[in-house]
C-alpha positions in Angstrom: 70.4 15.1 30.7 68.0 12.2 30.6 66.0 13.9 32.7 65.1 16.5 30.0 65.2 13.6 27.4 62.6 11.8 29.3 60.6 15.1 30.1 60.7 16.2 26.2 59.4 12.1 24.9 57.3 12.7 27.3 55.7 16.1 25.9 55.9 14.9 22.8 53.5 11.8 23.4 51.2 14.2 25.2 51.2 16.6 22.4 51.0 13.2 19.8 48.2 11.8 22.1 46.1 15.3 21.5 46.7 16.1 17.8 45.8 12.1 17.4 42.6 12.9 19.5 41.5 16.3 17.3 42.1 13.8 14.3 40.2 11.3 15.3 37.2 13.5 16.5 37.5 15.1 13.3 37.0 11.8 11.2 34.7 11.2 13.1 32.2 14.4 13.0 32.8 13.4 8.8 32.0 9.7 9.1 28.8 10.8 11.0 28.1 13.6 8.4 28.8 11.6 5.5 26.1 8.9 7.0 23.6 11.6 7.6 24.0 12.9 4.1 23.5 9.3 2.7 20.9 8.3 4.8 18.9 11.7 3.8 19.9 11.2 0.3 18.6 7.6 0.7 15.2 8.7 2.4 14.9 11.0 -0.1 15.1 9.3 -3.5 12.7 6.6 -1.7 10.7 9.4 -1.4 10.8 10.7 -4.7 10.1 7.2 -6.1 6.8 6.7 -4.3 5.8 10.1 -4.9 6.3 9.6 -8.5 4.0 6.8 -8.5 1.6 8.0 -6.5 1.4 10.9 -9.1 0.9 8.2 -11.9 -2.5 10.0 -13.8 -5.5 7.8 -13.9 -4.4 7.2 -17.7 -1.5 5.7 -16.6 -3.6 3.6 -14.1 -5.8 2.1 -16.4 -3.3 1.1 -18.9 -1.8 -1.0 -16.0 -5.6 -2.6 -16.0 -6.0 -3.5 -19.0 -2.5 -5.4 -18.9 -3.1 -7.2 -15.9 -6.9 -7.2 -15.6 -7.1 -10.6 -17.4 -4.6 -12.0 -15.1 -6.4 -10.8 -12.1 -10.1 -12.8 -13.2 -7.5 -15.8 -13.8 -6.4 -15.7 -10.1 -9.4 -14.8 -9.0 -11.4 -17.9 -10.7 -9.0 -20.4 -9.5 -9.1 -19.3 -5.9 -13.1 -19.7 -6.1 -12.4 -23.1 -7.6 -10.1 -24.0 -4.6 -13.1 -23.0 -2.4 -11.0 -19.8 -0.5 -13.0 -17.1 0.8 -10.9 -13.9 -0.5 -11.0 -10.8 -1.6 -8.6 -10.2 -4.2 -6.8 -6.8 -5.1 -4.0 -5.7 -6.6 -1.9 -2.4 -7.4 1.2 -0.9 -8.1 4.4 -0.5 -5.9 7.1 2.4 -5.9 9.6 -0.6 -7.7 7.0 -0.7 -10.5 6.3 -4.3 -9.5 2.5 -5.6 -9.8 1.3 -6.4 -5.8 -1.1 -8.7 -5.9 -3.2 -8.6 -2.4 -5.5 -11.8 -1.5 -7.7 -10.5 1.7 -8.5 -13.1 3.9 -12.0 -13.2 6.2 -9.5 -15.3 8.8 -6.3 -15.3 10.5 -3.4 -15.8 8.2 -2.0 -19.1 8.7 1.7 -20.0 6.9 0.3 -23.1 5.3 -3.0 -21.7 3.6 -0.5 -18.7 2.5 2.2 -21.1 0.9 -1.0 -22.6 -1.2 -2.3 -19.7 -2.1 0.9 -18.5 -3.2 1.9 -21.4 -5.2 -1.7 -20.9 -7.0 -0.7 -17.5 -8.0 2.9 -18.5 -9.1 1.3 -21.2 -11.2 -1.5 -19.0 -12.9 1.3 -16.2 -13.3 3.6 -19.0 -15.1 0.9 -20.3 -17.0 0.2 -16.9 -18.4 4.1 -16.5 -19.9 4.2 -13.9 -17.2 7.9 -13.2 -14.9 7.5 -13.9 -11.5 9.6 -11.1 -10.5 7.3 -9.0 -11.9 5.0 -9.2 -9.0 4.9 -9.2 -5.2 2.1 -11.7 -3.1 0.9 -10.3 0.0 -2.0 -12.1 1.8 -3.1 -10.6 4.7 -6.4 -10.2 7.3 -9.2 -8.5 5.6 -9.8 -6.8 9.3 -6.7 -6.1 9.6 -5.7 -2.4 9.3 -2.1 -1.7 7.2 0.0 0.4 5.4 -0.9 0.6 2.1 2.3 0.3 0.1 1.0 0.5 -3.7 -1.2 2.6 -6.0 -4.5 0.9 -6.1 -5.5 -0.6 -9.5 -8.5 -1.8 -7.6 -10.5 -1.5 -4.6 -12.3 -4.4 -3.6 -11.2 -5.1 0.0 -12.5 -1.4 0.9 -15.8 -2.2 -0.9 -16.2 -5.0 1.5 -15.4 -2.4 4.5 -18.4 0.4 3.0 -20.5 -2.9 2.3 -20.2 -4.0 5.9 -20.1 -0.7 7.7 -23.4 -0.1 5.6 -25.0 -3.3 6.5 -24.3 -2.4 10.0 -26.3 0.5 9.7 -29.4 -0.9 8.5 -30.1 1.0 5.1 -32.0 -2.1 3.9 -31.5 -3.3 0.2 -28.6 -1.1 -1.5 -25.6 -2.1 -4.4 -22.2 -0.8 -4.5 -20.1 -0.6 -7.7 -16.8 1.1 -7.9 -14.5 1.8 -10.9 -11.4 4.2 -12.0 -12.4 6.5 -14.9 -9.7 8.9 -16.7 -10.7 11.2 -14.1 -11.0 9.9 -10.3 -11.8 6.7 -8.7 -15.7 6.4 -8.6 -17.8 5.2 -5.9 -21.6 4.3 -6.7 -23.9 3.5 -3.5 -27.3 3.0 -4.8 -30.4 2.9 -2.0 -33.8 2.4 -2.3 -36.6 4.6 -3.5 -37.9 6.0 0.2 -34.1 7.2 1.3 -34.2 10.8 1.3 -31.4 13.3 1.2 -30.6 13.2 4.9 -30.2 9.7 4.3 -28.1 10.0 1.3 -25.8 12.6 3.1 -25.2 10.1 5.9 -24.2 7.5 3.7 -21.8 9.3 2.0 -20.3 10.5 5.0 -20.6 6.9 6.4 -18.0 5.9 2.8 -15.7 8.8 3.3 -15.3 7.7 6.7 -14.2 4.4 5.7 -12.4 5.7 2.9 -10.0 7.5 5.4 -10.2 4.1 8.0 -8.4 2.3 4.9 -5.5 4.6 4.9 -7.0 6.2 1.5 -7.2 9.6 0.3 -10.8 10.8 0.2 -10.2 13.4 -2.4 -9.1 10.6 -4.7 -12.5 9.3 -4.7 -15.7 10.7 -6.2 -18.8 9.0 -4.4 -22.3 9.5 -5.7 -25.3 8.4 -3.6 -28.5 7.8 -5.5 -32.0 6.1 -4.6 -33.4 4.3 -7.4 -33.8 0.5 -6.1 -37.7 -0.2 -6.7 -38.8 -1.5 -3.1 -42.4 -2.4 -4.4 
């Protein structure tokens, strides 16, 4: 008799122990669904923001510079006046928040960032502008990285084509850059002996550095002329 008591508690933990296991596996094949539905979810609406601003119209872009323009020269003229080497650029993130990105010729070091940031903060307070509004990153000017925000301008990547061009020995040249309604414009201007051979090689020389950058060359319409009077 308590044999077949014993025997029968005994089946019934067994069967207990596997209907617990099939519930538990089952929880668990919906827990891990569940995450991977989120996480995709999450992935995806992160990338719906940033392609909806990367899809902002060039319209859009320069309504952005002529709010922040001003603030821009302000930041820029008190850097010069606290006798930093920089080149200053800024642009707009997926959050809709203003980066603001100072290029440095050197290595990053915390202390010159915290000043450099507290200038900012200080120019952006004195303007009646919200903090929050922007994000500071300072970072290596020869140093390659991500590029997290729709460009409002391009100065650190003028300073790569003015380089890379300097490098190559075209003589005397200007570059000038600036976003129209309709693309972002690149103007190389060489001197009055470069032929077309010439030309074509700089312009390949700017779309290769374009592309170094982590930019889109078919964003950017580049025009190489010679007109610089060498006499």
């Amino acid at each position: 008799m308590l044999e077949n008591a014993y025997s029968s508690l005994k089946g019934g933990r067994e069967l207990f122990k596997k209907k617990f296991s099939k519930v538990w596996l089952l929880l668990l094949v919906i827990a891990c669904g569940a995450f991977m539905y989120f996480s995709n979810a999450s992935i995806q609406y992160a990338e719906e923001t940033s392609d909806s601003i990367q899809q902002l119209s060039n319209s859009e872009l320069l309504t952005f510079i002529e709010q922040y323009d001003p603030l821009i020269n302000k930041i820029s003229k008190e850097l010069h006046e606290k006798k930093y080497g920089f080149l200053l650029d800024y642009g707009v993130l997926p959050s809709g928040k203003i980066e603001i990105i100072v290029n440095l010729p050197n290595k990053v070091e915390e202390g010159t960032k915290k000043k450099i940031e507290n200038i900012i903060l200080e120019v952006v307070k004195e303007n009646s502008l919200n903090p929050d509004t922007f994000e500071i990153n300072i970072r290596n000017h020869y140093e390659q990285s991500k590029i997290q925000s729709v460009g409002l301008s391009y100065n650190n990547l003028m300073g790569h084509i003015l380089e890379n061009m300097s490098e190559k020995k075209y003589g005397s040249f200007s570059v000038t850059h600036n976003i129209s309604s309709d693309s972002i414009n690149i103007e190389i201007n060489l001197t009055e002996d470069k032929n077309d051979s010439t030309q074509k090689e700089v312009k390949e020389l700017v779309e290769k550095t374009i592309i170094e950058n982590n930019f889109n060359p078919k964003n950017f319409n580049v025009e190489i002329t010679s007109n610089i009077d060498i006499k």
